[in-house]
C-alpha positions in Angstrom: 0.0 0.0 0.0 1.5 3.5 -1.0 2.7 5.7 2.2 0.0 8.3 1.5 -1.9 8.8 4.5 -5.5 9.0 2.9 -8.8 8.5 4.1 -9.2 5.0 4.0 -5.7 4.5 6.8 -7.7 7.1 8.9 -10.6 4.7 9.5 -8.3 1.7 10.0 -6.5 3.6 12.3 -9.3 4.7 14.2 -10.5 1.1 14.4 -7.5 -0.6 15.7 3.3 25.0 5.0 0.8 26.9 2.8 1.1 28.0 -0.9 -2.2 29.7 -2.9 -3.1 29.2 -6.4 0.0 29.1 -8.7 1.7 28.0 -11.5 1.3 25.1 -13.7 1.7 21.5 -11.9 4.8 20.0 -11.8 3.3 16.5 -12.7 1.9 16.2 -16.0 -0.2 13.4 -17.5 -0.4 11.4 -20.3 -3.7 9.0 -20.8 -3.2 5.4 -21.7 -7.1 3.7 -22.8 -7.3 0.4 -22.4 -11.0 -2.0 -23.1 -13.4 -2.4 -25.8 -17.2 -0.9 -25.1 -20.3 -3.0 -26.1 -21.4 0.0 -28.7 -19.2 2.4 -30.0 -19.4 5.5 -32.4 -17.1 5.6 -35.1 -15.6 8.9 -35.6 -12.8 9.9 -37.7 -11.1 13.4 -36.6 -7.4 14.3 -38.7 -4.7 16.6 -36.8 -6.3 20.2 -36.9 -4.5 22.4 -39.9 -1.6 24.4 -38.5 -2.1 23.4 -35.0 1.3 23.5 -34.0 1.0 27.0 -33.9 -1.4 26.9 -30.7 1.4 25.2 -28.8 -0.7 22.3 -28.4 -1.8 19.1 -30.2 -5.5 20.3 -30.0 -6.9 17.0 -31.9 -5.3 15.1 -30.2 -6.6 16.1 -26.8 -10.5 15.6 -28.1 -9.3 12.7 -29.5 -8.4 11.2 -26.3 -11.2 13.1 -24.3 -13.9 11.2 -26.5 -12.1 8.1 -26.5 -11.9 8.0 -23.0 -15.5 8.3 -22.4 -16.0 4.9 -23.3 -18.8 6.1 -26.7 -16.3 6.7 -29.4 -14.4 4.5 -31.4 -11.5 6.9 -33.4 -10.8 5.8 -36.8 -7.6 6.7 -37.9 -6.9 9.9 -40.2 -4.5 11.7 -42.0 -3.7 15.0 -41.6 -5.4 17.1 -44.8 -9.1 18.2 -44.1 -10.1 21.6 -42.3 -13.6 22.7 -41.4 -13.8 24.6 -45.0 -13.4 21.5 -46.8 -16.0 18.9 -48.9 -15.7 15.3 -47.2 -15.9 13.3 -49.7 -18.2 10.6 -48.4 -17.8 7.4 -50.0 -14.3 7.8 -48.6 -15.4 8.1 -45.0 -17.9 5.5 -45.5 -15.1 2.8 -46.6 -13.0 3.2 -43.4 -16.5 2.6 -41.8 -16.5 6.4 -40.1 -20.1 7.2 -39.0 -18.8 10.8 -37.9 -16.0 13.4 -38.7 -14.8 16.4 -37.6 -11.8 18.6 -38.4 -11.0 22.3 -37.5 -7.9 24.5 -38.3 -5.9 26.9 -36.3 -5.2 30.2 -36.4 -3.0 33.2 -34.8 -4.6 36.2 -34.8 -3.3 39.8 -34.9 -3.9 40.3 -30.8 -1.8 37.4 -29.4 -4.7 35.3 -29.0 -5.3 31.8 -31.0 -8.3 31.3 -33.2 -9.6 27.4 -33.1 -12.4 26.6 -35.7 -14.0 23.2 -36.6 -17.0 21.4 -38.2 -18.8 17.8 -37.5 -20.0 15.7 -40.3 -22.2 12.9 -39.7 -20.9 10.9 -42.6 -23.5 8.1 -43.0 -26.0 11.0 -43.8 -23.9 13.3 -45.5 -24.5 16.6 -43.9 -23.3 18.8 -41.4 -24.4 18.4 -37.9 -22.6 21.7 -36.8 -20.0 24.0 -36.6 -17.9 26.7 -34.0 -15.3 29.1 -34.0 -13.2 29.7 -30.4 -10.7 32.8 -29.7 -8.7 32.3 -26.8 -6.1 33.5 -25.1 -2.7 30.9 -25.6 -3.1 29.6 -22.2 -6.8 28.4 -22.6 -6.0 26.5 -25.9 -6.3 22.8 -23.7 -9.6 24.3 -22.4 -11.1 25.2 -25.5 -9.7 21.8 -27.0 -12.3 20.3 -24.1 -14.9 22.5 -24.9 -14.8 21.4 -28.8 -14.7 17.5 -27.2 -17.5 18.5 -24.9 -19.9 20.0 -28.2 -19.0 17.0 -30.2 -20.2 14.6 -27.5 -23.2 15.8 -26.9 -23.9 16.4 -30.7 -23.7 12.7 -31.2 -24.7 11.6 -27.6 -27.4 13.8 -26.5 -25.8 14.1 -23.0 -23.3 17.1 -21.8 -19.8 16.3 -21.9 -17.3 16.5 -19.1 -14.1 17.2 -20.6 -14.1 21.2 -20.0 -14.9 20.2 -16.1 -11.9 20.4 -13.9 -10.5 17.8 -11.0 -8.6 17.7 -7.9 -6.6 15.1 -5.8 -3.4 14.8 -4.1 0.5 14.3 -5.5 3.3 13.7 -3.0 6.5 14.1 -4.3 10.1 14.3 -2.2 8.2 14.4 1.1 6.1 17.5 0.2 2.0 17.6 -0.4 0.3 19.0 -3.0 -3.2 20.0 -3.2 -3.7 20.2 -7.0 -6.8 21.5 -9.7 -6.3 19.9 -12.8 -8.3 19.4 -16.2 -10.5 16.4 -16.4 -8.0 14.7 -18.6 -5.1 15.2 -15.0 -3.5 17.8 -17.5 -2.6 21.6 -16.4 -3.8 22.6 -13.5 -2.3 24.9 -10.5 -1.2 23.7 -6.7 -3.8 25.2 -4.5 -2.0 24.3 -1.7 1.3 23.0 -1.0 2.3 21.7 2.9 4.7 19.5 4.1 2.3 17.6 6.0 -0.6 15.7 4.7 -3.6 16.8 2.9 -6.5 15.1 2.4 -10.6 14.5 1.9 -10.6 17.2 -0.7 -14.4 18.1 -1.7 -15.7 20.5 -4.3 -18.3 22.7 -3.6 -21.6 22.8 -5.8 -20.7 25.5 -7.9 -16.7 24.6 -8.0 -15.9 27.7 -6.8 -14.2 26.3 -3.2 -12.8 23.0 -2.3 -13.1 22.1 1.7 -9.9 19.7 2.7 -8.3 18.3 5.4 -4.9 19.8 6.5 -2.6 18.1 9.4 -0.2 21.7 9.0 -0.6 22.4 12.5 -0.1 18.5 13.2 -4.0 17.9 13.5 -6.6 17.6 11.6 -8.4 20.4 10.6 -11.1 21.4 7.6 -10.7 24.0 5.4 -12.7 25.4 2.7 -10.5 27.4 -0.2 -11.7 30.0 -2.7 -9.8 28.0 -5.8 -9.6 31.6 -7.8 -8.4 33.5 -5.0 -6.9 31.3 -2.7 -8.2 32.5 0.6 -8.7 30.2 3.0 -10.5 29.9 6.1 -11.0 26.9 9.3 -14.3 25.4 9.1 -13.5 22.9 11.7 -10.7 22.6 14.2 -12.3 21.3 17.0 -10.7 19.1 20.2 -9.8 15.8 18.5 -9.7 14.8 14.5 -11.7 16.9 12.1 -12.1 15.1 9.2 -13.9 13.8 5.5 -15.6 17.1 4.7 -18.4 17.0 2.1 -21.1 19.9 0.7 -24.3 19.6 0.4 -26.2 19.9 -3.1 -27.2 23.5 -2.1 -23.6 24.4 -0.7 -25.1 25.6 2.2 -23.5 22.9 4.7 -21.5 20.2 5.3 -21.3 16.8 6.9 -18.4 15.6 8.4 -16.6 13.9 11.3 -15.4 14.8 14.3 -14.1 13.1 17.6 -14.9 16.3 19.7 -17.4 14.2 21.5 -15.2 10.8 21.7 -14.9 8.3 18.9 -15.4 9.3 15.3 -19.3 10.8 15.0 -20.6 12.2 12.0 -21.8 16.1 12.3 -23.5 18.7 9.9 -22.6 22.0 10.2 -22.8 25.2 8.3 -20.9 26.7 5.7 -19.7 29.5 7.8 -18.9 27.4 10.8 -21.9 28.0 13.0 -25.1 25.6 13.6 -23.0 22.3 14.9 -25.0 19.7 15.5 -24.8 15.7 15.6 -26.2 13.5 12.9 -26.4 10.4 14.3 -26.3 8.6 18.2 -24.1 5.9 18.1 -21.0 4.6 20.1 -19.3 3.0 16.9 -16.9 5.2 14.5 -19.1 6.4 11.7 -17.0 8.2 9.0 -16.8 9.3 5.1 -20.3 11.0 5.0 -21.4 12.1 1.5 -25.1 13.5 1.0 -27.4 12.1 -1.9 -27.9 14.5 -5.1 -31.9 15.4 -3.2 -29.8 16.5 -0.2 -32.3 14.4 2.6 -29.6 11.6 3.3 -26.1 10.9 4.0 -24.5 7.8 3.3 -21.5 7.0 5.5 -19.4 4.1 6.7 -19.9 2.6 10.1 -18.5 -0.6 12.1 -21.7 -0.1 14.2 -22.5 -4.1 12.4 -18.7 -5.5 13.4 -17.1 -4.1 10.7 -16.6 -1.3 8.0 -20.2 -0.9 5.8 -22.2 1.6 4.2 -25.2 2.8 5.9 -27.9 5.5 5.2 -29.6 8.1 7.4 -31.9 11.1 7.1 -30.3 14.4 7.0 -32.4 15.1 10.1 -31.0 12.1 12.4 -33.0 9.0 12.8 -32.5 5.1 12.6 -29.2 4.6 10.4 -30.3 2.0 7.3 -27.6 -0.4 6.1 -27.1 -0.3 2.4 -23.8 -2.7 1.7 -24.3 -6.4 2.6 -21.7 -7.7 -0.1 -18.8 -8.0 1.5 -16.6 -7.7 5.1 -15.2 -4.4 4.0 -17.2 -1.5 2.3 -16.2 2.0 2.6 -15.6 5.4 0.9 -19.3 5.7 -0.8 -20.0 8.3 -3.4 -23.4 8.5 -4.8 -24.1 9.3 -8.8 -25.1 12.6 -9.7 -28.7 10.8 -10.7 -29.5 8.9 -7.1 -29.1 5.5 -8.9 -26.2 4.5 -8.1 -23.2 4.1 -5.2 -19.6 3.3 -6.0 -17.4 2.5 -2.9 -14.7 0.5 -2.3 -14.5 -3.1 -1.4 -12.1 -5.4 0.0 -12.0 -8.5 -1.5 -11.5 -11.9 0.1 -7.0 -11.9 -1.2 -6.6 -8.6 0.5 -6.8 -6.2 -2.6 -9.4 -2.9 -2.6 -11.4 -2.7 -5.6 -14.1 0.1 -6.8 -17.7 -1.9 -6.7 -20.9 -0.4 -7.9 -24.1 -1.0 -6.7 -27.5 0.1 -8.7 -29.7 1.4 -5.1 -33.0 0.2 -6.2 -31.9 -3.6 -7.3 -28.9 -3.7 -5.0 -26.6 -5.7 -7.5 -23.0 -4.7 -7.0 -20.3 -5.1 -9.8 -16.9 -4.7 -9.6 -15.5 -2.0 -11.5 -11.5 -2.0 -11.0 -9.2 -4.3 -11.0 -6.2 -2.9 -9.2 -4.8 -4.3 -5.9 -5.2 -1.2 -3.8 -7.8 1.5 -5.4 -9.7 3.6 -3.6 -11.5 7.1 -3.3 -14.1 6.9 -6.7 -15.7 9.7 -7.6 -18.2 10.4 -10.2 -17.9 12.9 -13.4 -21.2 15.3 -12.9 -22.7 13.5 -15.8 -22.6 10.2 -14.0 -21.4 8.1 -17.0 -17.5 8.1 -16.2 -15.8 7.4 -12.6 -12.3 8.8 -11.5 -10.6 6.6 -8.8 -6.7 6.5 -7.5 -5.0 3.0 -8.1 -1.6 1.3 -8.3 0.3 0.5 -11.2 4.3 0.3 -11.7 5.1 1.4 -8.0 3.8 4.8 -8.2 -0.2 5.9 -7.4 -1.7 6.6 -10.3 -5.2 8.3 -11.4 -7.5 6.1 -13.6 -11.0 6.8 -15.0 -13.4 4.1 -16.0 -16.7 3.9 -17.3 -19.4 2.6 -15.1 -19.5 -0.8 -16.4 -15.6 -1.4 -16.1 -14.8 -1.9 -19.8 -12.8 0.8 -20.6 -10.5 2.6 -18.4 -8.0 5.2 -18.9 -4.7 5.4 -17.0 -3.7 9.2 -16.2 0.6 8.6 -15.4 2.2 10.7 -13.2 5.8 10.8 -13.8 6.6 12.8 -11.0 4.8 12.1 -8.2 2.2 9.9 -6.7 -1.2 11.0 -6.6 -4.7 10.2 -4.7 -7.4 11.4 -3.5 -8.8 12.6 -6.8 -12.3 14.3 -6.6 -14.3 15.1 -9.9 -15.1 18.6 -10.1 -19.1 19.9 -11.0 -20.4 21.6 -14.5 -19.3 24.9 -14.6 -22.4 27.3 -13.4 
């Protein structure tokens, strides 16, 4: 298991300095895909024309955004086509394309870089739309995501996630980094930077502040951070361990766990600090709270039944409700953005921890993962991808997967290892 301390080796424990936004990450990513989907869309889409000159390969980042969500199938293409030229069809048709799209880039006059591109749906012949993006050279990756985000839900009918943004934790050379990345693990700043741990991080509803866990002052405390500004501000750092923070849908509180009280007790309280009060009664350690998308339950993880499972109770207190009965080992539950579903982590029966996913009306579990130590899944705000942190080649790695396992996407650090990823919400 990797040396992070992360929220999982809190709970088994229980049961047995400060840098704002800046500059770009030191770790950057490259995404291996690996697995075959059940139905894929074909779709063809050649290097962009001059897109050297945007300092990035701009195709080749929606390439890999659609690819990765587990709908697309890319069929190979030269370099040649724009979005002002005339597919010729019969072409397209023969490499068995049902879509294509191709674009161009630009300099303009003011510094900033002018991205263009068009989407064909070949088996019909005709144009299914068109955009033109100015940007500033720094938002070139971002408006490659925003192209991959229009092109998906063209052909998909669903919103795309690749413009959304991430954030986890990357250790490197003793030193902790709380880091805001694309969705893709690309870019990103170092919101905050602390030779002690950090972890639990938890976006806010509207993405604008991300509440954490920081042991700086040797304890552990919860913050909430403004990620444009940077400010900062103690939301919890009562007697004892302040820990796994999580908003509600209308970002107006938080539940979390504290041991001012003795043991580890779940507690909601407001976003500005005030209006503590205790969720549940129990004298066993109940942990890892995270509310459902109608914000009038939490689901949390509780040895209350002789060892670690995932249990449901009203946001206003009550009769806890066991939900996991798979399993010795459940923890770390994160519902999808639609109710449906709850991905948590499992330990299986040889020791290894494995992302599961349970459809809440049925209760059938599958297992998602396949690493030997995975843990903290979270889900991308349109519910069809998860993000999870794994281990692969002796460093802690980032993967993505789609909800039925098939095809997952490896996001290598090459610099650090990283955990603790958390999916960011739609931009509002």
């Amino acid at each position: 298991m990797s040396e992070f301390l992360s929220r999982r080796s809190l709970l088994q424990a229980a049961a047995a300095s400060t840098a704002v936004l800046a500059g770009p990450a030191l770790a950057q990513f490259r995404v291996e895909i690996s697995g075959v989907g059940g139905s894929q869309l074909p779709i063809a889409l050649p290097d962009f024309r001059d897109e050297s000159r945007s300092g990035q390969a701009v195709a080749a980042i929606i390439r890999a955004d659609l690819e990765r969500s587990g709908q697309f199938q890319i069929i190979e293409a030269q370099p040649g086509l724009s979005e002002s030229s005339v597919p010729v069809w019969s072409e397209w048709r023969t490499r068995n394309a049902d879509a294509l799209a191709a674009g161009s880039v630009t300099r303009l006059a003011d510094g900033r870089v002018d991205l263009r591109y068009r989407l064909w749906d070949v088996v019909k012949g005709v144009e299914l739309g068109s955009e033109a993006l100015a940007v500033v050279p720094e938002d070139v990756r971002l408006a490659a995501h925003r192209i991959a985000d229009a092109i998906y839900q063209k052909l998909t009918g669903e919103r795309g996630v690749f413009a959304t943004r991430m954030a986890y934790v990357s250790k490197a050379g003793g030193r902790y980094s709380l880091r805001i990345t694309d969705a893709d693990g690309e870019g990103g700043q170092v919101a905050l930077a602390s030779p002690e741990p950090i972890i639990s991080p938890a976006w806010s509803p509207n993405g604008r502040e991300l509440a954490y866990v920081s042991f700086e002052t040797r304890k552990a405390v919860v913050w909430v951070q403004d990620v444009q500004t940077g400010r900062r501000r103690k939301l919890a750092d009562f007697r004892g361990s302040n820990s796994a923070p999580t908003f509600s849908p209308d970002g107006e509180q938080l539940a979390l766990t504290l041991s001012r009280e003795g043991g580890s007790q779940l507690f909601i309280i407001n976003r500005d600090g005030s209006g503590v009060r205790r969720l549940a009664q129990s004298s066993s350690i109940d942990t890892e709270p995270v509310f459902a998308p109608d914000g009038r339950s939490v689901y949390f993880v509780s040895d209350r039944g002789g060892s670690p499972q995932i249990y449901r109770i009203a946001v206003g207190g009550g009769t806890a409700e066991r939900v996991t009965f798979s399993g010795a080992y459940n923890i770390s539950p994160v519902v999808s953005p639609d109710g449906r579903s709850l991905a948590f982590i499992t330990r299986m029966n040889g020791g290894a921890f494995r992302v599961s996913m349970m459809d809440l009306a049925s209760g059938v579990t599958q297992q998602i993962s396949d690493g030997p130590d995975d843990e903290s899944p979270s889900f991308a705000p349109n519910g069809r991808l998860l993000v999870y942190a794994s281990r692969s080649g002796g460093r802690d790695v980032l993967m993505t997967s789609t909800l039925d396992g098939r095809i997952k996407a490896k996001l290598i650090s090459t610099l650090a290892d990283v955990r603790e990823p958390t999916w960011g919400p739609f931009a509002s």
